[in-house]
KEKOL-885040 format. One record per residue (C-alpha): z negated, y negated, x negated; chain; residue number from 1. Coordinates in steps of 0.02 Angstrom, whole numbers, plus 50000, padded with zeros to 5 digits. Example, Ala and Ser with C-alpha at 12.3 -4.5 7.8 and 13.67 -1.06 7.14 Angstrom:
- z:y:x:c:k
- 49610:50225:49385:A:1
- 49643:50053:49316:A:2
This chain:
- z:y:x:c:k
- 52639:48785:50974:A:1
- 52665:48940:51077:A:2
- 52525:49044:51105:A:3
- 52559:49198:50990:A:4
- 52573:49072:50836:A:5
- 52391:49005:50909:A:6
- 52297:49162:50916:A:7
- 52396:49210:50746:A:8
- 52320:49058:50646:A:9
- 52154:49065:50771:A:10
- 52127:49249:50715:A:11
- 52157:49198:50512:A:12
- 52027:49070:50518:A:13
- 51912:49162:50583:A:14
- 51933:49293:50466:A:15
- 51913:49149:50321:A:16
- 51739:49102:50391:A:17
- 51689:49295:50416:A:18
- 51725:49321:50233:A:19
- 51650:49147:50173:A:20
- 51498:49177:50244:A:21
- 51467:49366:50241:A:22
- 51290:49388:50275:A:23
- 51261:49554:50175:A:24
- 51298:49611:49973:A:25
- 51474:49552:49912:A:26
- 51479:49647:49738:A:27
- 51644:49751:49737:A:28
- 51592:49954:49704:A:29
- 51581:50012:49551:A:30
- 51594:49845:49445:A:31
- 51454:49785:49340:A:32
- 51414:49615:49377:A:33
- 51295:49525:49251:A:34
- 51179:49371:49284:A:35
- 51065:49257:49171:A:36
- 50890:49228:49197:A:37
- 50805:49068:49110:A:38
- 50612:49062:49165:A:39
- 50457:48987:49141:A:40
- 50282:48972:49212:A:41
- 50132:48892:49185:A:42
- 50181:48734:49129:A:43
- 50068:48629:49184:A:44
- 50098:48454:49170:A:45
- 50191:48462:49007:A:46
- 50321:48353:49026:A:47
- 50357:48302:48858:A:48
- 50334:48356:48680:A:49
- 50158:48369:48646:A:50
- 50034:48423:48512:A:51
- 49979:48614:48512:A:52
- 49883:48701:48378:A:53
- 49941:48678:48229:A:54
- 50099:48529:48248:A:55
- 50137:48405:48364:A:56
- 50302:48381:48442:A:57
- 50297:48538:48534:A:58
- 50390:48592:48675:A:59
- 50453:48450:48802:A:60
- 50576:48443:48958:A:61
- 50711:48381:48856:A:62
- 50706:48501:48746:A:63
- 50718:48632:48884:A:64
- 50872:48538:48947:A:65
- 50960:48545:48796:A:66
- 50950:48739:48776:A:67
- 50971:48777:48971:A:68
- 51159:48662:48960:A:69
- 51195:48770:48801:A:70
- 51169:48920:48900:A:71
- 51245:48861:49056:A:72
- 51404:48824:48948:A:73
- 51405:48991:48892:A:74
- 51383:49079:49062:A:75
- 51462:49053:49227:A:76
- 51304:49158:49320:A:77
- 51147:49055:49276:A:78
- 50973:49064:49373:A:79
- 50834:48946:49315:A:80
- 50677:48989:49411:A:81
- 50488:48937:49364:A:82
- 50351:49046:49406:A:83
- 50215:48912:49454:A:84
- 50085:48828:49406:A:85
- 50184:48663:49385:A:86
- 50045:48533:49410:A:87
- 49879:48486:49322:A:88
- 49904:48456:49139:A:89
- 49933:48316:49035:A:90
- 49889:48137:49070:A:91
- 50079:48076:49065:A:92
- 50091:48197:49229:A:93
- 49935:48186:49303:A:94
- 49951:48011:49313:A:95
- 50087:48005:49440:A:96
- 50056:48182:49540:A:97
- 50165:48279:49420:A:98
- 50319:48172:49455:A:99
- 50405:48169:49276:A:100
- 50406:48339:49271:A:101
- 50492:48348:49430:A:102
- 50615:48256:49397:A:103
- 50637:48330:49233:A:104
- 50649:48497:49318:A:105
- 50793:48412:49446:A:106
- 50884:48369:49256:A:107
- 50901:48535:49224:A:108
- 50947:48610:49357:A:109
- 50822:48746:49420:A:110
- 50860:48840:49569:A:111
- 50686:48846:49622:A:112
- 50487:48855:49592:A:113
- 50368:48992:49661:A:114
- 50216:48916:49697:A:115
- 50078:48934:49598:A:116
- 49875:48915:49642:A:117
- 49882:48743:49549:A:118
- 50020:48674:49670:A:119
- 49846:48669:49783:A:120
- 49747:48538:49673:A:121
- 49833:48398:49772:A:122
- 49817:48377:49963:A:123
- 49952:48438:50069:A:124
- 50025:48239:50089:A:125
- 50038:48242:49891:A:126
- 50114:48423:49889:A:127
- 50248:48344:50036:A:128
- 50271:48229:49893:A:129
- 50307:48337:49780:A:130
- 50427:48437:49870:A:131
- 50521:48309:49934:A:132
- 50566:48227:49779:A:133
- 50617:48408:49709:A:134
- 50795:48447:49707:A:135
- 50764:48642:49730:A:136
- 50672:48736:49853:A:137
- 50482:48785:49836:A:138
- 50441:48985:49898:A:139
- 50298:49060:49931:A:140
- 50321:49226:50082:A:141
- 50137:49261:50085:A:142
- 50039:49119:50126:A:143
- 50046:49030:50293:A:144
- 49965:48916:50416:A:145
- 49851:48960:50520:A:146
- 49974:48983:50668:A:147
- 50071:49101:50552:A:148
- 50226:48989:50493:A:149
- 50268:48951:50322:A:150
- 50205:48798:50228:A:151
- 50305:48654:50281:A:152
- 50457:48632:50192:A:153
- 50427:48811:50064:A:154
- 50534:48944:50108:A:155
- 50485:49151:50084:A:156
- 50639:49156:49975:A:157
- 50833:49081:49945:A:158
- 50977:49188:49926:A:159
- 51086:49127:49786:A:160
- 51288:49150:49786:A:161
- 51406:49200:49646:A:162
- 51576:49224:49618:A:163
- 51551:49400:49659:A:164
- 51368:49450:49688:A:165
- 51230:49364:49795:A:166
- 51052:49367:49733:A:167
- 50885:49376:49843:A:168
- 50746:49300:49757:A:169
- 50560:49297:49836:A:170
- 50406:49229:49788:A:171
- 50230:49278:49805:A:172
- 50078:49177:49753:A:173
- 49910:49287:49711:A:174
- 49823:49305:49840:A:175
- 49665:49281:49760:A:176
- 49682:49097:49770:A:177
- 49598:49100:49948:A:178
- 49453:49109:49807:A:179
- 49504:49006:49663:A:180
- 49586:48860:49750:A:181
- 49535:48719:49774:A:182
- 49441:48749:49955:A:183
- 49455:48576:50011:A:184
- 49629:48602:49997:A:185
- 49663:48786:50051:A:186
- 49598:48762:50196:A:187
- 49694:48797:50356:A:188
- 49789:48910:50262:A:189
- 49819:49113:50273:A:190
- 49842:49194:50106:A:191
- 49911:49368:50142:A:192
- 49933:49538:50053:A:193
- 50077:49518:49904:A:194
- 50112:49698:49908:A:195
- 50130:49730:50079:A:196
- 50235:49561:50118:A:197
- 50366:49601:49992:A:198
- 50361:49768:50081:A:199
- 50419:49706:50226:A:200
- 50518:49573:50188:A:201
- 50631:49661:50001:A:202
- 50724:49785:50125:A:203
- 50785:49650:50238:A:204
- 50848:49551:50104:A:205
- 50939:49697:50037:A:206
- 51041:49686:50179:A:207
- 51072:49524:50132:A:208
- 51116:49513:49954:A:209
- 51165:49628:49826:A:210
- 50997:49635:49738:A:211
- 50818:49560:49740:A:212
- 50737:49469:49610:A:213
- 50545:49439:49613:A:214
- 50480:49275:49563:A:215
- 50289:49271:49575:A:216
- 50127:49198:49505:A:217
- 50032:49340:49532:A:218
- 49980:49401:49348:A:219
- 50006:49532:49222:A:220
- 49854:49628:49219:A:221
- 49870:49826:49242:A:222
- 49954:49946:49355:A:223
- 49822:49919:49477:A:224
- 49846:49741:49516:A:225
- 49953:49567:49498:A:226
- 50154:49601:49450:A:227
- 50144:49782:49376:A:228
- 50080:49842:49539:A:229
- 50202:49754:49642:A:230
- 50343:49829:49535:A:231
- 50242:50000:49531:A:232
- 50241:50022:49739:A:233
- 50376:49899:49818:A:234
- 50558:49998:49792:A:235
- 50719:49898:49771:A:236
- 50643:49738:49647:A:237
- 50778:49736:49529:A:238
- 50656:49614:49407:A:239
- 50503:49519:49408:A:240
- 50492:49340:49353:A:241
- 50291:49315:49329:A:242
- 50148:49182:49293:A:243
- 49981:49142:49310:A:244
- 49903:49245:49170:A:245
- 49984:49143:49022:A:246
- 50061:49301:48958:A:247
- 50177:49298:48833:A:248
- 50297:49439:48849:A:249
- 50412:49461:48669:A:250
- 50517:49579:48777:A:251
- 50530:49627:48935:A:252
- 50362:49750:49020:A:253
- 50418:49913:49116:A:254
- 50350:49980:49265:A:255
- 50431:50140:49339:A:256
- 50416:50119:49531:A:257
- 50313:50272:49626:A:258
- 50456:50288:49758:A:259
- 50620:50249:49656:A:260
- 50564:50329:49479:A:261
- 50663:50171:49417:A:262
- 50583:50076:49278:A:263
- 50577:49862:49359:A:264
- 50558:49746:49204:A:265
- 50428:49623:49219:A:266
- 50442:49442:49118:A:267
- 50326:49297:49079:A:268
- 50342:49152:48945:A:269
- 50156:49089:48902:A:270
- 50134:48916:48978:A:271
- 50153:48733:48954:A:272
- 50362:48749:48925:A:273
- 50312:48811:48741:A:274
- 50448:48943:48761:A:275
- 50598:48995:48883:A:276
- 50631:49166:48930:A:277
- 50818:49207:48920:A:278
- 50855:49373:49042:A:279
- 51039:49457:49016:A:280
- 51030:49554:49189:A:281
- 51157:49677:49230:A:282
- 51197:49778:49385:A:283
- 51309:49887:49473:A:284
- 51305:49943:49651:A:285
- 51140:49860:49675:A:286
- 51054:49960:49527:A:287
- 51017:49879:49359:A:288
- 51114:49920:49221:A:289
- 51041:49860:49072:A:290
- 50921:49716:49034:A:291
- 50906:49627:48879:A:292
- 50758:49509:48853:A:293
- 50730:49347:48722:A:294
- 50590:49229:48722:A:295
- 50640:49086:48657:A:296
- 50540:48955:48575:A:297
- 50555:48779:48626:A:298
- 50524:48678:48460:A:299
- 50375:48788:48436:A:300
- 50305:48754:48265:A:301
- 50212:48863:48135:A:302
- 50105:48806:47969:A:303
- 50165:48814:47814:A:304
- 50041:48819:47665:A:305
- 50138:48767:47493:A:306
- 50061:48802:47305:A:307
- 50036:48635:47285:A:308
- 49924:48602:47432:A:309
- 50050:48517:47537:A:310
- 50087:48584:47720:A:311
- 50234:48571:47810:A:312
- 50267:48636:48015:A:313
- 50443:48694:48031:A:314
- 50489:48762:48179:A:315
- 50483:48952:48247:A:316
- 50685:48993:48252:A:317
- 50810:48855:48273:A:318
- 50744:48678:48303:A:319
- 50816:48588:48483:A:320
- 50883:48437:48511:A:321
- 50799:48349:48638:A:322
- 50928:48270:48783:A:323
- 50914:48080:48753:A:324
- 50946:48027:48914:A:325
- 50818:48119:48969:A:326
- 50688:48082:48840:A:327
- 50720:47912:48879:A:328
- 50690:47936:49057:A:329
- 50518:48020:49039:A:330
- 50440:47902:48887:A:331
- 50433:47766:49030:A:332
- 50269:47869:49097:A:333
- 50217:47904:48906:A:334
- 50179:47734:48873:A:335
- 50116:47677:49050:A:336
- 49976:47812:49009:A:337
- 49979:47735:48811:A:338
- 49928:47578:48874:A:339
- 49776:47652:48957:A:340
- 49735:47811:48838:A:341
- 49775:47782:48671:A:342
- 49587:47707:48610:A:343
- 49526:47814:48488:A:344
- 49315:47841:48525:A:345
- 49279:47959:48393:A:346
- 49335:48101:48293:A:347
- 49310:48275:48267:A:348
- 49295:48369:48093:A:349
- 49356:48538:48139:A:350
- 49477:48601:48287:A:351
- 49392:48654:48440:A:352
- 49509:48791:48494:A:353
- 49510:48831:48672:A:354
- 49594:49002:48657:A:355
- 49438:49115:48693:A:356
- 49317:48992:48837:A:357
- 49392:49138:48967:A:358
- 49318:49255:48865:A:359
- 49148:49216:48789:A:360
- 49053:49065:48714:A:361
- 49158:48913:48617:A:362
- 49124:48783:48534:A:363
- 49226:48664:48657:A:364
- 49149:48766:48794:A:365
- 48949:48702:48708:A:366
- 48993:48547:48696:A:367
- 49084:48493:48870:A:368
- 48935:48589:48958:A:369
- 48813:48503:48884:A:370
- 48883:48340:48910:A:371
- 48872:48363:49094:A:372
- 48693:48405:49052:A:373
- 48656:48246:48983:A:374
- 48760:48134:49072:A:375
- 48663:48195:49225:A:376
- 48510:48156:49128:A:377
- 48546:47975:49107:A:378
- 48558:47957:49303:A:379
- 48383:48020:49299:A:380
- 48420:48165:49399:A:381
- 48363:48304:49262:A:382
- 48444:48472:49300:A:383
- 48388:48623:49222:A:384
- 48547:48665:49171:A:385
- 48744:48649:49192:A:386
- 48854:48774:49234:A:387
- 49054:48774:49205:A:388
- 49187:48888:49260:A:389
- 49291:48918:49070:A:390
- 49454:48914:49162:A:391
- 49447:48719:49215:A:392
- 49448:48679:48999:A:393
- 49641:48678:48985:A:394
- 49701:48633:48810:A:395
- 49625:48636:48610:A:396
- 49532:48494:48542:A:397
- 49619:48453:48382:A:398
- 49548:48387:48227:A:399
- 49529:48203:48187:A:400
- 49529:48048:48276:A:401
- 49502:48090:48473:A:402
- 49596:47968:48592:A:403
- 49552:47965:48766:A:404
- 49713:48049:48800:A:405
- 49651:48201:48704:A:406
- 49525:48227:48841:A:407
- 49629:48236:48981:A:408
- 49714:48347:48908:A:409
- 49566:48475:48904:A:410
- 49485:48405:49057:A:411
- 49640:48380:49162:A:412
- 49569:48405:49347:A:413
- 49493:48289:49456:A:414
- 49326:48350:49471:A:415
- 49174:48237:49462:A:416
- 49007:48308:49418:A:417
- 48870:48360:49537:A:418
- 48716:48423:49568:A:419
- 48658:48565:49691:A:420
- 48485:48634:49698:A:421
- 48480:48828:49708:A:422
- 48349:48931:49736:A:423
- 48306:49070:49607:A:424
- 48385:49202:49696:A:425
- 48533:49115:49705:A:426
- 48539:49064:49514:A:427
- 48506:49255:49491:A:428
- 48655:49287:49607:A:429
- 48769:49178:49499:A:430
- 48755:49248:49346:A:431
- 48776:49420:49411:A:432
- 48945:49350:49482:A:433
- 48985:49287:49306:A:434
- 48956:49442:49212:A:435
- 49098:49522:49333:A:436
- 49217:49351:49272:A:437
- 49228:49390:49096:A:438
- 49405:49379:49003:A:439
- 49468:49257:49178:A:440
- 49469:49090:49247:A:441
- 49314:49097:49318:A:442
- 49201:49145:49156:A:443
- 49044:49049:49160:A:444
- 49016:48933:49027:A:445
- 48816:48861:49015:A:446
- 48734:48739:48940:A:447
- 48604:48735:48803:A:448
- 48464:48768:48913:A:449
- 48523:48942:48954:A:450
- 48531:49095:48876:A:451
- 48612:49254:48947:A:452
- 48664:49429:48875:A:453
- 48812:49508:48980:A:454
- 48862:49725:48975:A:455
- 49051:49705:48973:A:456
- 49059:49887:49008:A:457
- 48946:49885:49172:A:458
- 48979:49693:49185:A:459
- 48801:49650:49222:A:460
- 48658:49529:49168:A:461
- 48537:49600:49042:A:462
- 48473:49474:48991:A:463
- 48416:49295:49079:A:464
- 48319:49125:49040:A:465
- 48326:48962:49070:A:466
- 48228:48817:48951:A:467
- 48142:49001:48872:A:468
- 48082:49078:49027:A:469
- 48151:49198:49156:A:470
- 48214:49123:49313:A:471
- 48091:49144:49450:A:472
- 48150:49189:49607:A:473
- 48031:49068:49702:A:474
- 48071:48914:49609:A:475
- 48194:48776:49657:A:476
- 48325:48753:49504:A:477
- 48444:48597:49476:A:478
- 48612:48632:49409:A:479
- 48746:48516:49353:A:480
- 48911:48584:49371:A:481
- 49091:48518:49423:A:482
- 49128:48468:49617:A:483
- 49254:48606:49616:A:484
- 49141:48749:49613:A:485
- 48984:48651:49689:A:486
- 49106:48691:49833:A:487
- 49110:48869:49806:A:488
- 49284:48871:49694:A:489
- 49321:49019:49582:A:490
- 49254:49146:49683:A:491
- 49076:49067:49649:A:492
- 49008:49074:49844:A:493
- 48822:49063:49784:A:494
- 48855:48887:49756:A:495
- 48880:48863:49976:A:496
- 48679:48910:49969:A:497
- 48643:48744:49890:A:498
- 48486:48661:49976:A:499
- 48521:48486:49917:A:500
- 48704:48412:49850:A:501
- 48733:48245:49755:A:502
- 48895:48192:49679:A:503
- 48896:48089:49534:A:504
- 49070:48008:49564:A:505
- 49104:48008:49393:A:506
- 49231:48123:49322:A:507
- 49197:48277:49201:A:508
- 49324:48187:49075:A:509
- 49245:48021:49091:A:510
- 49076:48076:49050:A:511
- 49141:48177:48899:A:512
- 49203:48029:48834:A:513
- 49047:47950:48842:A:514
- 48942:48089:48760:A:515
- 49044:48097:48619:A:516
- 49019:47899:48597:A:517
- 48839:47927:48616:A:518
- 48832:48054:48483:A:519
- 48906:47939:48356:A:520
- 49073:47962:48375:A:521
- 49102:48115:48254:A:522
- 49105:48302:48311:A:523
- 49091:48480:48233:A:524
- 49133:48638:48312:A:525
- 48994:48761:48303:A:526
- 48903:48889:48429:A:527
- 48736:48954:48473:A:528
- 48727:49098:48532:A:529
- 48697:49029:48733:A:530
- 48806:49172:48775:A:531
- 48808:49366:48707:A:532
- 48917:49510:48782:A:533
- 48910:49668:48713:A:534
């Protein structure tokens, strides 16, 4: 080969790999290019269909796969991204460290997970786990090590190629899980601004891809905070994929951006896989175009009331098929977890609904409280009172008989119960830190013994006593709560003043079970009054 005919071909090939691997936005000028988003968040250890207020059968992996292959199918620019908040849910995943869902998620085909504050209620070994077994990448950009890399093996962002168009995606955890995480294991690790790291971090990749997509568990609150301030003061977000408040967006939220004056839509699809948010996203030259938003219900089922008494639950829309393959894949952890869960130890004659324990006093709220209260009581240790953050309940009690299963379902975390002695001022302290929790997480649920009035307005205390008197500021109190926030989770820092510290060893779940046993089995839902806001 003479060397003319050398450089010729030498100079071609390297063009090839130039073009291949062009390291900035592809999209030709002035053609719209359109992408579809499937999302969810939340889920939470739902691999499978499960029962939800009013129906059983209810969402489920498989079902998911069936409607994200029909849409696939249909379009040859797909993104599936979840928004966090993968782990801690039901038994059949919190059995084996989340890993049906994960490899439910890998039968799908998602293109990644943002992590969400739950991804901390393992320990990083179990969250190496966890990522290794996934077959898509984890982000997070804004929480580090101490040393200021990224989590091992989570990357800021990915950017994702197309026929014609790359897409940037980033994601950003809340940053207020340096409070609400689990601190045993947070620790070691940064948790920095959201705002300002997509500041620095969305013009870079728009030099890298044709637009940016946000996908974050950071909330949907207000203007002033979570998602709808990050689309309100960080330009060039072309949409924001979003968790961690449960929302349930029937079409898409705008935000106009202070810099841009372009309106960035913001999406979320509840929790627990109950429904699928389906994004038609297009652009041209890097500005969106148009976006069209669907939630879609996955086997989500309603109540029917007939004349004659009967009841029937169709479902919302068009009923799924579930993918059999994968069904069959998952029931192998469904009835491991049968085997061990399905004993039936009482029932209960009404549903306790979980909807509102973020928000004020519940029935299921009452009742878990106060068994931690008396299971306490039977090791002879006599606390004045128990204390629970509303946020760790996760799921409705349904009418009926009440399998074991049932309460790991609302009790899902791995939190035993203990006792810390506080002195007055510091019981004082914590209630004035729960009337500013109202309506989140971290809404403080009490036992029998207490009663407290809250000012949702000025979110303060008005009202205070414990077993009918005021709390003295001198005295020594004993309060049974859950190991997660007798190490100061959920914000709740009082609880690091504790002069003394014993832990039970026994589970919250466990000794639930065994106060509903002790109370004869059967269960009605009914309040008190332990808990006023006005």
């Amino acid at each position: 080969m003479n060397i003319k005919k050398f450089l010729t071909i030498f100079v071609a090939a390297m063009l090839l790999v130039t073009i291949g691997c062009a390291s900035g936005p592809i999209a030709p000028k002035d053609e719209e290019q359109h992408l579809v988003i499937l999302n969810t968040n939340d889920t939470h250890g739902h691999p499978v269909a499960f029962y939800d207020y009013p129906a059983s059968d209810q969402g489920g992996i498989p079902v998911r796969k069936t409607f994200v292959d029909g849409v696939r199918n249909a379009n040859p620019n797909i993104l599936v991204v979840d928004a966090g908040d993968m782990n801690t849910g039901r038994p059949e995943s919190d059995f084996f460290q989340t890993e049906p869902d994960i490899i439910g998620y890998n039968a799908v085909g998602y293109d990644l997970l943002t992590m969400g504050n739950h991804e901390f209620d393992n320990n990083f070994a179990e969250m190496q786990d966890q990522i290794a077994l996934s077959d898509f990448p984890w982000l997070c950009a804004n929480v580090k090590t101490e040393d200021g890399k990224y989590i091992e093996n989570v990357e800021p962002y990915i950017i994702k190629e197309y026929g014609t168009f790359k897409v940037a995606i980033i994601g950003l955890m809340s940053k207020y899980t340096e409070q609400t995480g689990n601190p045993e294991f947070i620790q070691g690790f940064v948790f920095e601004d959201e705002i300002e790291t997509a500041k620095a971090l969305v013009p870079k990749l728009l030099k890298k891809a044709d637009i940016v997509i946000a996908v974050v568990h950071m909330g949907l609150y207000d203007e002033t905070k979570g998602s709808m301030l990050l689309a309100k003061e960080v330009p060039g977000i072309a949409m924001i994929v979003d968790g961690h408040t449960h929302t349930k967006t029937e079409e898409a939220v705008f935000v106009k951006n202070d810099e841009t004056g372009k309106n960035v839509a913001i999406v979320s699809s509840k929790h627990w896989g109950l429904y699928m948010g389906k994004t038609d996203l297009t652009f041209m030259n890097g500005e969106v175009t148009d976006v069209k938003f669907e939630l879609v219900p996955m086997n989500v089922r309603k109540r029917i009331k007939h004349d004659d008494g009967t009841r029937t639950y169709p479902t919302v829309g068009e009923e799924i098929e579930k993918d059999a393959e994968l069904l069959a894949t998952l029931q192998v952890y469904v009835d491991k977890v049968d085997a061990v869960l399905s004993e039936v130890i009482g029932n209960a004659t009404a549903v306790f609904a979980n909807d509102d324990s973020r928000k004020m006093e519940t029935a299921l709220a009452d009742i878990v409280t106060d068994s931690q209260q008396w299971f306490v009581g039977t090791q002879g240790l006599e606390a004045d009172f128990a204390f629970q953050n509303g946020g760790g309940i996760r799921a409705t009690l349904g009418d009926g008989d009440i399998q074991k299963a049932t309460i790991y379902e609302v009790l899902p975390f791995d939190n035993s119960i203990a006792v810390v002695e506080l002195k007055g001022t510091d019981v004082i302290a914590l209630f004035d830190k729960a009337a500013t929790n109202i309506g989140a997480g971290a809404m403080g649920q009490v036992s029998k013994e207490v009663k407290v009035s809250y000012d949702s307005a000025t979110k303060t205390v008005t009202e205070l006593t414990i077993n009918g008197a005021p709390v003295d500021p001198a005295k020594v109190y004993k309060v049974a709560c859950n190991s997660y926030l007798a190490s100061g989770g959920d914000g709740y820092d009082v609880f690091k003043n504790q002069l003394s510290y014993y832990d039970t060893s026994l589970m919250q779940r466990d000794a639930f079970i065994d106060y509903v046993i002790y109370l004869g089995g059967t269960i009605t839902p009914e309040t008190d009054g332990r808990i006023t806001i006005k």
